[in-house]
mmCIF file of the N, C-alpha and C atoms, coordinates in Angstrom:
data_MODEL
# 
_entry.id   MODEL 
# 
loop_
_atom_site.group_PDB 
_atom_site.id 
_atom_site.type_symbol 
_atom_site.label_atom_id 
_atom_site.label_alt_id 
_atom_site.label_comp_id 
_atom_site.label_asym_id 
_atom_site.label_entity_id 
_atom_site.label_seq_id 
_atom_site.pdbx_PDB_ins_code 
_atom_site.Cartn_x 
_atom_site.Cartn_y 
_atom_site.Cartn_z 
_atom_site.occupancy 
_atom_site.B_iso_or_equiv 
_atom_site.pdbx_formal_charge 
_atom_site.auth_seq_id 
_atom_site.auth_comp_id 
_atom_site.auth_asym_id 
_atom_site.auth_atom_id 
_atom_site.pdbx_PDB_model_num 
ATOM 1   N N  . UNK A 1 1  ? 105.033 55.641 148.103 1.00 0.00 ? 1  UNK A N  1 
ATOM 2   C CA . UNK A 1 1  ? 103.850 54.964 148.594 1.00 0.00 ? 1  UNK A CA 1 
ATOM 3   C C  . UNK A 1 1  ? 103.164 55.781 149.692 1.00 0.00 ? 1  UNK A C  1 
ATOM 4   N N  . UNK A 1 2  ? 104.121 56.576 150.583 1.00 0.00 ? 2  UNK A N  1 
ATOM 5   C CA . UNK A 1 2  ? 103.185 56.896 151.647 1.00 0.00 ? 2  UNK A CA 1 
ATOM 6   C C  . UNK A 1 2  ? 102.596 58.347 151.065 1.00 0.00 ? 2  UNK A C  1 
ATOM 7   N N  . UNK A 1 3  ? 102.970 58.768 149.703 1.00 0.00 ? 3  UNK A N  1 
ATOM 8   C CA . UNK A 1 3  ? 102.607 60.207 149.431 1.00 0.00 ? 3  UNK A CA 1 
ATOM 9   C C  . UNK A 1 3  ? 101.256 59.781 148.826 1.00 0.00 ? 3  UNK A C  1 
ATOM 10  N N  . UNK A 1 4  ? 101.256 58.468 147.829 1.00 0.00 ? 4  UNK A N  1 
ATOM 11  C CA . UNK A 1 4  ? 99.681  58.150 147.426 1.00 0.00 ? 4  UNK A CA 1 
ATOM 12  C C  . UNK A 1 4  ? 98.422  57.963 148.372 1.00 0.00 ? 4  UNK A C  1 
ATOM 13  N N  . UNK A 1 5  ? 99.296  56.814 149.509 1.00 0.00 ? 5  UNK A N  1 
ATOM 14  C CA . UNK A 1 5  ? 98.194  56.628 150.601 1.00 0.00 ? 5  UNK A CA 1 
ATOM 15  C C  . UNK A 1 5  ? 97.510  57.988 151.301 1.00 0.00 ? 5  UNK A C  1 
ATOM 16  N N  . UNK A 1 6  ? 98.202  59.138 151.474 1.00 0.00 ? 6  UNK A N  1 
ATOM 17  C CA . UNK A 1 6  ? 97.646  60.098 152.054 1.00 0.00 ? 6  UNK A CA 1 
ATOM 18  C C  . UNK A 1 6  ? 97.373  61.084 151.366 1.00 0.00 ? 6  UNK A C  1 
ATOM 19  N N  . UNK A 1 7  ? 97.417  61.741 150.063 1.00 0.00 ? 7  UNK A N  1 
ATOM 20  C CA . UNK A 1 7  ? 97.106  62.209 149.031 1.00 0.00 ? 7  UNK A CA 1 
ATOM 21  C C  . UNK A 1 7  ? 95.998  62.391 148.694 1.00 0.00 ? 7  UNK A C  1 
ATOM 22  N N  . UNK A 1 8  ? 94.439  61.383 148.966 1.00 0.00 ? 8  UNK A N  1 
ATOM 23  C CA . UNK A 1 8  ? 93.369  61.239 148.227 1.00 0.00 ? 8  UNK A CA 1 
ATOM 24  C C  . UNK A 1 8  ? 92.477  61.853 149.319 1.00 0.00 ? 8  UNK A C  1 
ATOM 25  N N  . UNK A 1 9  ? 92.920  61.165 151.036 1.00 0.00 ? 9  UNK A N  1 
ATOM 26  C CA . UNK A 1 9  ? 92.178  61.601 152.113 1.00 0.00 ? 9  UNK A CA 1 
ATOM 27  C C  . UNK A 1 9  ? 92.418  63.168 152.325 1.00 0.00 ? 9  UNK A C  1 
ATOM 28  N N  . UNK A 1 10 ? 93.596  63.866 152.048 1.00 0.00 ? 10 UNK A N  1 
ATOM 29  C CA . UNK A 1 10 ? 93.954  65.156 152.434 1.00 0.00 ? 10 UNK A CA 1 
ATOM 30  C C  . UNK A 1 10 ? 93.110  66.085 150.619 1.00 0.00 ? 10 UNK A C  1 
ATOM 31  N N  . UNK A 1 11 ? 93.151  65.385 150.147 1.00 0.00 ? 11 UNK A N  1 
ATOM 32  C CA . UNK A 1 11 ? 92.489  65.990 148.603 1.00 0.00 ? 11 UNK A CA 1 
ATOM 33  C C  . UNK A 1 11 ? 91.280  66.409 148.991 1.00 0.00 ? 11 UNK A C  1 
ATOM 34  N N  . UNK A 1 12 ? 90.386  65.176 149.097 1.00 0.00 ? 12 UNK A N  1 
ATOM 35  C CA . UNK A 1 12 ? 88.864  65.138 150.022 1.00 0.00 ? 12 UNK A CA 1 
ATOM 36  C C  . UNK A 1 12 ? 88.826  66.203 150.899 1.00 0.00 ? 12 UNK A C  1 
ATOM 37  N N  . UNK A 1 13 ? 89.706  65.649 151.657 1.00 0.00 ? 13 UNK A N  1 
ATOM 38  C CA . UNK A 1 13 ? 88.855  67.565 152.561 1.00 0.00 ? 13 UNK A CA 1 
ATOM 39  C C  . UNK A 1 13 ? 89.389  68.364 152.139 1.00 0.00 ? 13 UNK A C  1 
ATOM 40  N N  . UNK A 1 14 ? 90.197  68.713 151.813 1.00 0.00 ? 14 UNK A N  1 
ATOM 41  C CA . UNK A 1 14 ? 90.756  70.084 151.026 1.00 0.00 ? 14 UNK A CA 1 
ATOM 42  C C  . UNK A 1 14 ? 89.452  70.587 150.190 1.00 0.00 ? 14 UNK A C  1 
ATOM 43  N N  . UNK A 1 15 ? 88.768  69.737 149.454 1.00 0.00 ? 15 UNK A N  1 
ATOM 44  C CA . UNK A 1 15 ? 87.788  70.056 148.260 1.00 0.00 ? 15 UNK A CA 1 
ATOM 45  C C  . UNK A 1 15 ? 86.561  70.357 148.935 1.00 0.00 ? 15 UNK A C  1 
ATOM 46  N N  . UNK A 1 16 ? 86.488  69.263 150.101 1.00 0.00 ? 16 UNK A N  1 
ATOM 47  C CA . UNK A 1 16 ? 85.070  70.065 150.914 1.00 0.00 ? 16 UNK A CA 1 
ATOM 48  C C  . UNK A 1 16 ? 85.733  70.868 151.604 1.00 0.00 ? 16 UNK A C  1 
ATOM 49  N N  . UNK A 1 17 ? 86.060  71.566 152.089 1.00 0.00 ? 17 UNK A N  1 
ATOM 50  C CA . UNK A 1 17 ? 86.270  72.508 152.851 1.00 0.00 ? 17 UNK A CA 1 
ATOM 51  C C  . UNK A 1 17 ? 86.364  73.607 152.112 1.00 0.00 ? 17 UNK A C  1 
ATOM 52  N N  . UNK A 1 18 ? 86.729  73.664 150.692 1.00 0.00 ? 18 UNK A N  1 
ATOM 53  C CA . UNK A 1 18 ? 87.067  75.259 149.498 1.00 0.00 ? 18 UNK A CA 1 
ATOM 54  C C  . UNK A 1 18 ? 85.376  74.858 149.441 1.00 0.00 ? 18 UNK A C  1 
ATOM 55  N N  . UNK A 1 19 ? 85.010  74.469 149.127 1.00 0.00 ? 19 UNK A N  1 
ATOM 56  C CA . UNK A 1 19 ? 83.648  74.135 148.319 1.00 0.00 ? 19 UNK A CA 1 
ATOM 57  C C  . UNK A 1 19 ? 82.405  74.320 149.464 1.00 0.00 ? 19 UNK A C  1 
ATOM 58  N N  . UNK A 1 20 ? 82.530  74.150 150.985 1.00 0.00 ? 20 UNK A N  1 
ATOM 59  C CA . UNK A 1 20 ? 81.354  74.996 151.644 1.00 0.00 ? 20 UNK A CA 1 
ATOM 60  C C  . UNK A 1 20 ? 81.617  76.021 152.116 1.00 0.00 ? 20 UNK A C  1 
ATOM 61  N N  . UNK A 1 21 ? 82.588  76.533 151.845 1.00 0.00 ? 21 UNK A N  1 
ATOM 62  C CA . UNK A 1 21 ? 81.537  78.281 152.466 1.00 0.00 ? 21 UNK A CA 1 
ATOM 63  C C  . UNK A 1 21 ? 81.275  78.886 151.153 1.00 0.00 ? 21 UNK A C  1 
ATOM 64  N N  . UNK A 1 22 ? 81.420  78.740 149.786 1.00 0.00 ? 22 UNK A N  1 
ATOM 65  C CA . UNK A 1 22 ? 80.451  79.352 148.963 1.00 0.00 ? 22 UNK A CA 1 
ATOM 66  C C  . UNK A 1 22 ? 78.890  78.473 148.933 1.00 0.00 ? 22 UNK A C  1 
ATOM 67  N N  . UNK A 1 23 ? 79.123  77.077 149.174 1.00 0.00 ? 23 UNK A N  1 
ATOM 68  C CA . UNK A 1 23 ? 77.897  76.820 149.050 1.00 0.00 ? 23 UNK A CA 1 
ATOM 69  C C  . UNK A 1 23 ? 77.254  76.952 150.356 1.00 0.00 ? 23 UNK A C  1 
ATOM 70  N N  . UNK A 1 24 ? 77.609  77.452 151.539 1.00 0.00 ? 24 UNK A N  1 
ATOM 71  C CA . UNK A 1 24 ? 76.769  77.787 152.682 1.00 0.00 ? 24 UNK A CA 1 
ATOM 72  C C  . UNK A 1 24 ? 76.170  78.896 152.589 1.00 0.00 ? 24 UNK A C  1 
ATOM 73  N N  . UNK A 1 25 ? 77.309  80.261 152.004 1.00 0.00 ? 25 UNK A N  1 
ATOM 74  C CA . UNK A 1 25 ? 76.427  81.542 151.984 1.00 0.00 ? 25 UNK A CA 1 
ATOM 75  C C  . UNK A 1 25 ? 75.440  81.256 150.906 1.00 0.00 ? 25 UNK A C  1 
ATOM 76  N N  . UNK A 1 26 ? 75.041  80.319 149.785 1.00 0.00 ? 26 UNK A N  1 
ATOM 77  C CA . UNK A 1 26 ? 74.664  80.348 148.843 1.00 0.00 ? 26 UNK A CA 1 
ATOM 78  C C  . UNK A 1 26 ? 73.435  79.706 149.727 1.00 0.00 ? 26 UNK A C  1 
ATOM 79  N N  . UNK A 1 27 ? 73.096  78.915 150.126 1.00 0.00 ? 27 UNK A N  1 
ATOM 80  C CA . UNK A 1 27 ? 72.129  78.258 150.878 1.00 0.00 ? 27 UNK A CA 1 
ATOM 81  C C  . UNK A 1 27 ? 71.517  79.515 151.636 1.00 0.00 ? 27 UNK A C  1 
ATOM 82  N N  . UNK A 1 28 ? 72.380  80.306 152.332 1.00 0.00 ? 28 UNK A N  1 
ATOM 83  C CA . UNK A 1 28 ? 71.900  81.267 153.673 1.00 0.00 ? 28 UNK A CA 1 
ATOM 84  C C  . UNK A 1 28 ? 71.013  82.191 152.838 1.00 0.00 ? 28 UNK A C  1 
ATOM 85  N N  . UNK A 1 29 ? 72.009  82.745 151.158 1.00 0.00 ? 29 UNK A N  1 
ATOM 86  C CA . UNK A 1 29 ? 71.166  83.949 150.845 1.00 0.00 ? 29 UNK A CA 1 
ATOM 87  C C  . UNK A 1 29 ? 69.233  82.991 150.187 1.00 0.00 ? 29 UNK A C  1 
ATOM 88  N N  . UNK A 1 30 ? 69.458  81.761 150.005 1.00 0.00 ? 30 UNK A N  1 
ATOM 89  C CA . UNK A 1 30 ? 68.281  81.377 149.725 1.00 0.00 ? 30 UNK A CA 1 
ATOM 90  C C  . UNK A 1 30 ? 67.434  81.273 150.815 1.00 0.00 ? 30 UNK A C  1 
ATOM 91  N N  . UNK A 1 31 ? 67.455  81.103 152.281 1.00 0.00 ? 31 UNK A N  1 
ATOM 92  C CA . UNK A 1 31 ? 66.922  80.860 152.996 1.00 0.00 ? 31 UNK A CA 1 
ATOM 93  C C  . UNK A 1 31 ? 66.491  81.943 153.518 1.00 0.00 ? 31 UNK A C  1 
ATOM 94  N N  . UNK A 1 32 ? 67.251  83.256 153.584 1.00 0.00 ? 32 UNK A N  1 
ATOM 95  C CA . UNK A 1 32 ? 66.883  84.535 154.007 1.00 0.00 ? 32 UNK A CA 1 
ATOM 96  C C  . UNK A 1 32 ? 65.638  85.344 153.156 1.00 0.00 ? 32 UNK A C  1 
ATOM 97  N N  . UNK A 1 33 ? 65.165  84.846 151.705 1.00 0.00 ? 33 UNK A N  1 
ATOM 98  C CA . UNK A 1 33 ? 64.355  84.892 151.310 1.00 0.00 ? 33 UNK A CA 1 
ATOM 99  C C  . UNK A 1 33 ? 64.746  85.918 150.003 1.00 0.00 ? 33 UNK A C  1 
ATOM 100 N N  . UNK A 1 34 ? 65.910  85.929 150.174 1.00 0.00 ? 34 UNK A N  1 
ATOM 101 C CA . UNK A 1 34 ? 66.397  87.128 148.667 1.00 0.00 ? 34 UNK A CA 1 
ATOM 102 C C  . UNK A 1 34 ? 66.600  86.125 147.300 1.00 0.00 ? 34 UNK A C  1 
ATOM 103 N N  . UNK A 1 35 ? 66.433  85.004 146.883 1.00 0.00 ? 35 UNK A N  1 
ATOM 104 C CA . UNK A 1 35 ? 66.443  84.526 146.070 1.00 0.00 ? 35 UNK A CA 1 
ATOM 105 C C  . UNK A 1 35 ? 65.155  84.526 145.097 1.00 0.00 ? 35 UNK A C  1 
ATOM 106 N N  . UNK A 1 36 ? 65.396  84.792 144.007 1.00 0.00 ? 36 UNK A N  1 
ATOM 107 C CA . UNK A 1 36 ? 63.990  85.045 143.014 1.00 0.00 ? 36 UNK A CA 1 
ATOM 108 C C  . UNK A 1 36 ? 64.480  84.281 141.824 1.00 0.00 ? 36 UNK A C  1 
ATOM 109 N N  . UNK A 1 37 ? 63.966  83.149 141.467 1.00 0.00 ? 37 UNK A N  1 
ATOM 110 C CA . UNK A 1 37 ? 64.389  82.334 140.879 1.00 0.00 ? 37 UNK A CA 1 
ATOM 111 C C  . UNK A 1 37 ? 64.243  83.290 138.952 1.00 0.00 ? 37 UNK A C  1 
ATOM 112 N N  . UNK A 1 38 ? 64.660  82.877 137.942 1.00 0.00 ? 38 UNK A N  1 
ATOM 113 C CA . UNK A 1 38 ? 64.653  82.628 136.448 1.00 0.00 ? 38 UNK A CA 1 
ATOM 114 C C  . UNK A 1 38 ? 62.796  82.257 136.191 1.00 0.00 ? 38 UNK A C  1 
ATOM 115 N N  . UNK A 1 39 ? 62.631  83.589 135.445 1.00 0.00 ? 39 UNK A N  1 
ATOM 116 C CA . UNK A 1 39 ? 60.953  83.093 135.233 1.00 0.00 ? 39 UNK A CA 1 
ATOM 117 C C  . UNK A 1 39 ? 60.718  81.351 134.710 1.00 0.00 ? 39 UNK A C  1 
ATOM 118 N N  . UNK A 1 40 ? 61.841  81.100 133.540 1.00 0.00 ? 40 UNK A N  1 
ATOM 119 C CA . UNK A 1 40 ? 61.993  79.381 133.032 1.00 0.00 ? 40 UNK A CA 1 
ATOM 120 C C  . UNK A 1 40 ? 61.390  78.583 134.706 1.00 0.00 ? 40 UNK A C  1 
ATOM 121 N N  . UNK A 1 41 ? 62.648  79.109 135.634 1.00 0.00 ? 41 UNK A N  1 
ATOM 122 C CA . UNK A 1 41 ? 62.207  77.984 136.779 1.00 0.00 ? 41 UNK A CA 1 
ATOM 123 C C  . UNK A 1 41 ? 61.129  78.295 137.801 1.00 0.00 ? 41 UNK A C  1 
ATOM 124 N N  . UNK A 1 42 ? 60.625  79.433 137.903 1.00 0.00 ? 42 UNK A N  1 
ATOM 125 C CA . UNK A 1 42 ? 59.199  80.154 138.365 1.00 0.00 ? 42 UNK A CA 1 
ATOM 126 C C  . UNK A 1 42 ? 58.113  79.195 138.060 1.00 0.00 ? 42 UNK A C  1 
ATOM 127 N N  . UNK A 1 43 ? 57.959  78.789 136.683 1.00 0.00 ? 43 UNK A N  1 
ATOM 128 C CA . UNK A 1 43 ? 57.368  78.400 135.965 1.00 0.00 ? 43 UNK A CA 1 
ATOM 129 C C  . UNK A 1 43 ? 56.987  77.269 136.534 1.00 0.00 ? 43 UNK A C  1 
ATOM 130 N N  . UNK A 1 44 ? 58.202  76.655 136.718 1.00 0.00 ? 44 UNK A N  1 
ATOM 131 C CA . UNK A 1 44 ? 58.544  75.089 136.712 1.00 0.00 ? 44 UNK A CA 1 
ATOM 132 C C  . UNK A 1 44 ? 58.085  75.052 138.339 1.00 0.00 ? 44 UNK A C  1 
ATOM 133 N N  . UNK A 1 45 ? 58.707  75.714 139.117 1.00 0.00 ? 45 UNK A N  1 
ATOM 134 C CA . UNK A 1 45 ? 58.160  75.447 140.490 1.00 0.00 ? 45 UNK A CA 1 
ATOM 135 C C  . UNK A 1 45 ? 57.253  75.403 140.840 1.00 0.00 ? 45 UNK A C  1 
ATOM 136 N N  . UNK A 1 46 ? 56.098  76.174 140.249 1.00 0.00 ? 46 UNK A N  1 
ATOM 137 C CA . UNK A 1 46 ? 54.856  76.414 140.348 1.00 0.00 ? 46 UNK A CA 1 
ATOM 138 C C  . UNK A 1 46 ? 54.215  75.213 139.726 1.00 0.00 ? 46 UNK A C  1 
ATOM 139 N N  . UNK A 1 47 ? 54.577  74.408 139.355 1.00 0.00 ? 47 UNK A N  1 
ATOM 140 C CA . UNK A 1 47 ? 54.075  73.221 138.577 1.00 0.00 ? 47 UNK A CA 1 
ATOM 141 C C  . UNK A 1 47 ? 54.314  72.211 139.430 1.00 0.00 ? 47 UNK A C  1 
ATOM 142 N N  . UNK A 1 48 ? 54.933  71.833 139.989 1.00 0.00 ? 48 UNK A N  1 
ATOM 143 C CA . UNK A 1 48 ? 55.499  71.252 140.889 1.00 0.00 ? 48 UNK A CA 1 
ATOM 144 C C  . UNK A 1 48 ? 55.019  71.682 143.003 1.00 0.00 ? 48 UNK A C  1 
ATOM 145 N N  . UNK A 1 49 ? 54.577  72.670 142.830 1.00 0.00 ? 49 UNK A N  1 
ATOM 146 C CA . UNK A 1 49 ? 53.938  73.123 144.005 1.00 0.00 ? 49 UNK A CA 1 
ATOM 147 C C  . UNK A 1 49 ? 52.738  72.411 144.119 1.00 0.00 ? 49 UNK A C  1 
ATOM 148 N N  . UNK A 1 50 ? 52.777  71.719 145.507 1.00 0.00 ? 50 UNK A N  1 
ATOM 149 C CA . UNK A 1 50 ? 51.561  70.560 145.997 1.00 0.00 ? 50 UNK A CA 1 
ATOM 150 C C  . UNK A 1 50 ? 50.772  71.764 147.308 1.00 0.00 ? 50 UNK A C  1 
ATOM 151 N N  . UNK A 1 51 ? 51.319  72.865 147.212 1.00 0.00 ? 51 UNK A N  1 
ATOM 152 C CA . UNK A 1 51 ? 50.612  73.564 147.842 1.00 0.00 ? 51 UNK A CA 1 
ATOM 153 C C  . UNK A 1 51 ? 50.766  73.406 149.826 1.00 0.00 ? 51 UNK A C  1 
ATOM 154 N N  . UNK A 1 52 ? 50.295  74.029 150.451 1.00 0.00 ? 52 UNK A N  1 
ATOM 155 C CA . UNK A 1 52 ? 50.698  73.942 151.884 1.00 0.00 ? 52 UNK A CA 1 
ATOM 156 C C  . UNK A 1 52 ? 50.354  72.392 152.641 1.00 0.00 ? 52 UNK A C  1 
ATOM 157 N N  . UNK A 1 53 ? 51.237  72.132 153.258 1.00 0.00 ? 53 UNK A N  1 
ATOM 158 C CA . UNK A 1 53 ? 50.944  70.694 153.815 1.00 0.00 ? 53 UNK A CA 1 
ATOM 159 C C  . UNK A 1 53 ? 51.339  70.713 155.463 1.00 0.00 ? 53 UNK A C  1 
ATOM 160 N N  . UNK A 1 54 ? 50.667  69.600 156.561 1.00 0.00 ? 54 UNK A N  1 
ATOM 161 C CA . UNK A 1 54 ? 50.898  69.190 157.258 1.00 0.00 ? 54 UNK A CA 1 
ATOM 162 C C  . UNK A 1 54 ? 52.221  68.306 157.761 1.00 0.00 ? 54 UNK A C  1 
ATOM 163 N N  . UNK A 1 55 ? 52.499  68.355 159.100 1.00 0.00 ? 55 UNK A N  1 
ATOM 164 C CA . UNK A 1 55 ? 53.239  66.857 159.254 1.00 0.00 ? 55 UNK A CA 1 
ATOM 165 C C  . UNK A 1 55 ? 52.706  65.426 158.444 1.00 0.00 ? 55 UNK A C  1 
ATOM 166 N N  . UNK A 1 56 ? 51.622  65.488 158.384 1.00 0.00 ? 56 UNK A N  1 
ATOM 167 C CA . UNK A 1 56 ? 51.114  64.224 158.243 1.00 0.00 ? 56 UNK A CA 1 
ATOM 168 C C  . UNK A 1 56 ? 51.354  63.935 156.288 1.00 0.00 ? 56 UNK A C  1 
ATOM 169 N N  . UNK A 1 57 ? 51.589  64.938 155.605 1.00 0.00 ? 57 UNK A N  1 
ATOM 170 C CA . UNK A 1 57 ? 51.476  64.928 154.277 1.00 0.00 ? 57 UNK A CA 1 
ATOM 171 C C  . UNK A 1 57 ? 53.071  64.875 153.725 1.00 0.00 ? 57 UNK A C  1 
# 
């Protein structure tokens, strides 16, 4: 019993913790501006672009 009760909470972070630092550098290299998306999603973003906006928008 006490191996189930603590098993699921120690799982949980175990899984976030393997799982952000690839998805942090993965965030960083997008934010640094080296990401160039798949022409498919080029496409798509550009369709979806409302163009430059304010706080207020």
């Amino acid at each position: 019993m006490f191996a189930q009760t603590w098993l699921l909470p120690f799982a949980l972070l175990a899984t976030a913790t393997i799982v952000a630092f690839p998805l942090s550098r993965y965030v960083a290299w997008i934010m640094d501006g080296k990401y160039r998306p798949w022409r498919v999603f080029g496409w798509f973003e550009k369709q979806l672009d409302s163009g430059p906006q304010n706080w207020k928008q």
